[in-house]
C-alpha positions as CSV (number, residue, x, y, z in Angstrom):
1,X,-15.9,-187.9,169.2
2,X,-19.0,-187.1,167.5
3,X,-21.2,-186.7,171.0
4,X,-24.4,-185.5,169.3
5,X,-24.5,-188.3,166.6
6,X,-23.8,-191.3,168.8
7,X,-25.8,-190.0,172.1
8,X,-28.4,-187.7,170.9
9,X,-29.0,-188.7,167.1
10,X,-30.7,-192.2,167.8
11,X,-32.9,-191.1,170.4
12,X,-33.8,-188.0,167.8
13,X,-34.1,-190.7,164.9
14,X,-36.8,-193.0,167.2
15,X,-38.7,-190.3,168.6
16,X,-37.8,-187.3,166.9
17,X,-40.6,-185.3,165.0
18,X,-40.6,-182.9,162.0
19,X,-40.9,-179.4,163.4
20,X,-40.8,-176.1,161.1
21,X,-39.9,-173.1,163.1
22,X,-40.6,-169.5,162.2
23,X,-38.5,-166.7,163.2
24,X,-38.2,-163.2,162.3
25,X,-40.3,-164.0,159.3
26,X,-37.8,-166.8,158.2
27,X,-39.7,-170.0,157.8
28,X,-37.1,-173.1,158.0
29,X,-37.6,-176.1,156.7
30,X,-38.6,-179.5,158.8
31,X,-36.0,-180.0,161.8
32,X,-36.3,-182.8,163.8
33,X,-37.7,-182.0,167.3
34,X,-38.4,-183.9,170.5
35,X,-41.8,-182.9,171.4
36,X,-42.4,-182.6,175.7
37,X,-45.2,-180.2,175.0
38,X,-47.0,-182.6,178.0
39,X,-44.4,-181.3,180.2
40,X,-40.2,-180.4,180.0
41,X,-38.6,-180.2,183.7
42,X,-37.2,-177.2,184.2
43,X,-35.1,-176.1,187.1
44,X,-34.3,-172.8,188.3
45,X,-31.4,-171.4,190.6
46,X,-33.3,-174.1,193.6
47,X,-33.9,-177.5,193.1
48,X,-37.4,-176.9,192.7
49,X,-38.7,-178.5,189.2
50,X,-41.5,-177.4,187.3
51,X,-43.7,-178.9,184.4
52,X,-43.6,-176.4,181.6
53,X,-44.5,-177.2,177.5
54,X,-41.2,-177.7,175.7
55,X,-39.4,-178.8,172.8
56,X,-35.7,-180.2,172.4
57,X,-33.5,-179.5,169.2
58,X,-30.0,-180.9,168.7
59,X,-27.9,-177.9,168.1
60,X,-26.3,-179.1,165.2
61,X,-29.8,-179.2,163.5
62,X,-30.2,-175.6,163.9
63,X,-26.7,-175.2,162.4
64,X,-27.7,-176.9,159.6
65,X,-31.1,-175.9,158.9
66,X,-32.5,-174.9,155.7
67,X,-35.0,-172.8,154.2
68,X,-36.2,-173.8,150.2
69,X,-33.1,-176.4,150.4
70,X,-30.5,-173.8,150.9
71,X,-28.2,-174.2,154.3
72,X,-28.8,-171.1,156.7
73,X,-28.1,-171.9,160.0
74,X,-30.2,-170.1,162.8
75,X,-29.4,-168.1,165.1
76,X,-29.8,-169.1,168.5
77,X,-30.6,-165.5,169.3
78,X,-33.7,-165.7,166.9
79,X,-35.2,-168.3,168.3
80,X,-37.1,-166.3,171.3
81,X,-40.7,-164.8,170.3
82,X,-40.7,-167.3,167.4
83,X,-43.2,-170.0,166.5
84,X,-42.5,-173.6,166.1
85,X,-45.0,-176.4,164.5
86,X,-44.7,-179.8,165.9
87,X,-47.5,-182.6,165.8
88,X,-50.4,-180.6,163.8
89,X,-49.7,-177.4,166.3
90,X,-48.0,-174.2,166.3
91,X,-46.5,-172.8,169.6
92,X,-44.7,-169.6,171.0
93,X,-41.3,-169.6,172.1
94,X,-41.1,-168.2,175.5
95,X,-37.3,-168.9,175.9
96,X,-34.5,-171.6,175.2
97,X,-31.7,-172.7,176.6
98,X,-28.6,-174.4,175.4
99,X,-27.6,-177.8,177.0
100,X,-24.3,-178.5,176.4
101,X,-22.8,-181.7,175.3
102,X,-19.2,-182.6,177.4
103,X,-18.1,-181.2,174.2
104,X,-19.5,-177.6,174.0
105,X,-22.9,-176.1,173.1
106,X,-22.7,-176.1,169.6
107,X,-22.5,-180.2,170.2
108,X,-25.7,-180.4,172.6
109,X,-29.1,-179.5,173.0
110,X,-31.5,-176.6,172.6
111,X,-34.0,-176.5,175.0
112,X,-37.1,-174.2,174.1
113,X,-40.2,-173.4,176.3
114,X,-43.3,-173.3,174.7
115,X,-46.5,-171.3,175.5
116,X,-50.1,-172.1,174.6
117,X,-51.4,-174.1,171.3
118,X,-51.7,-171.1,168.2
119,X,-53.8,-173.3,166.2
């Protein structure tokens, strides 16, 4: 079963927004993003929440991301210290982390915690 198309890929399609992300001076080309830049619940080793600014990206999105129309997946490892546009505004990427589907990580989501508007 396709987990990320049936589950994730409507919600994505209704409220998904393009996002570009920069990374180690690779700029890729729109990928869908949920934007929770007003607050992504994040949970630690206690079950203590807390409101930070955040973004969601399916993971097979970053496997099939482009840059000038040519497949180059990113690597997850790139993603911290790099920039992501969403909405008219470019954030930091403090940190990610990968929320697996029942079927793995490369079928769920990425998770990425923002920090402060660059523009």
């Amino acid at each position: 079963m396709d987990y990320s198309s049936f589950l994730y890929g409507p919600i994505f399609v209704i409220q998904g927004v393009p996002g570009v992300l920069e990374l180690a001076g690779l700029t890729f080309d729109a990928i869908t993003v949920l934007d929770k830049t007003t607050g992504l619940i994040a949970t630690g080793g206690v079950d203590v929440g807390e409101l930070l600014p955040g973004a969601i990206v399916r993971m097979v999105d970053l496997a099939d991301a482009t840059i000038a129309g040519e497949a180059v997946p990113i690597p997850e490892a790139l993603l911290d210290d790099g920039k992501i546009t969403l909405n008219g505004q470019t954030w930091t990427i403090l940190s990610h982390w990968v929320r697996p589907s029942p079927y793995g990580g490369a079928d769920g989501q990425c998770y990425l915690r923002l920090q402060g508007l660059m523009s």
